[in-house]
C-alpha positions in Angstrom: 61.7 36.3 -23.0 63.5 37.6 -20.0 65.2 36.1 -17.1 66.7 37.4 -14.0 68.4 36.4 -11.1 66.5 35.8 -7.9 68.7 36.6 -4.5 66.5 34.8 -1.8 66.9 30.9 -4.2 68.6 28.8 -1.7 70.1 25.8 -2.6 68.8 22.2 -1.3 65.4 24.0 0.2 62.1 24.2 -0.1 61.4 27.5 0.0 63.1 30.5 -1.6 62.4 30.0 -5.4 64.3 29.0 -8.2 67.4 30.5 -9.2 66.5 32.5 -11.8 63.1 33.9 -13.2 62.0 33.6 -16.4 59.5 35.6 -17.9 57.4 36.1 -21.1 56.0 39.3 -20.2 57.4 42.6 -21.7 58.5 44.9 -18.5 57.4 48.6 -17.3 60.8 50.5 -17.9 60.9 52.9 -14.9 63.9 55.0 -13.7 66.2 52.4 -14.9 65.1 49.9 -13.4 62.6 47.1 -15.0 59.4 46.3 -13.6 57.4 42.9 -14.8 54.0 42.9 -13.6 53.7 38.8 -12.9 49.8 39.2 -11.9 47.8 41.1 -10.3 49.1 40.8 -6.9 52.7 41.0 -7.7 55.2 43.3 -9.3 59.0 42.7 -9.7 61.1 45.3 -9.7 64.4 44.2 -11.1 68.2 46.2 -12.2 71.5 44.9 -13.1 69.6 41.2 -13.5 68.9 40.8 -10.1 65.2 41.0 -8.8 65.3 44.1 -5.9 62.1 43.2 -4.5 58.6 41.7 -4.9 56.0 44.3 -4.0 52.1 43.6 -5.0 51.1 46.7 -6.6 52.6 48.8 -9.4 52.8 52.1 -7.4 54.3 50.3 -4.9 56.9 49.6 -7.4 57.2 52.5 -8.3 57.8 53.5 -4.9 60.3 51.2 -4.4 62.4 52.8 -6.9 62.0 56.0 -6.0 62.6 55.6 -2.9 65.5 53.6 -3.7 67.3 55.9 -6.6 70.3 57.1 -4.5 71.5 53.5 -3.9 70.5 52.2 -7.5 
């Protein structure tokens, strides 16, 4: 089981998620960063613990990291 930390929870709302993830699914290790495939219409890419973003496709996140390796 993993859990990670999800940045857009927001206390006493409806909306936004709950605080942390949990998931029983074993993640796509990519460029040091983890991605968990969730379904078929959403990937998460997390580092550190914390979720970076929720993209829908697995190239997409992918992308993501690539496009975000300097800053990671």
């Amino acid at each position: 089981m993993f859990t990670y930390k999800n940045p857009w929870h927001q206390p006493g709302k409806s909306w936004g998620g709950p605080p942390v993830y949990t998931r029983q699914i074993a993640p796509i290790e990519y460029k040091g960063c983890r991605i968990f495939r969730v379904c078929e219409e959403q990937s998460d890419v997390v580092n550190d613990g914390v979720c970076l973003t929720q993209v829908v496709s697995l190239k997409g996140a992918k992308e993501y990291v690539d496009d975000s390796a300097q800053k990671l």
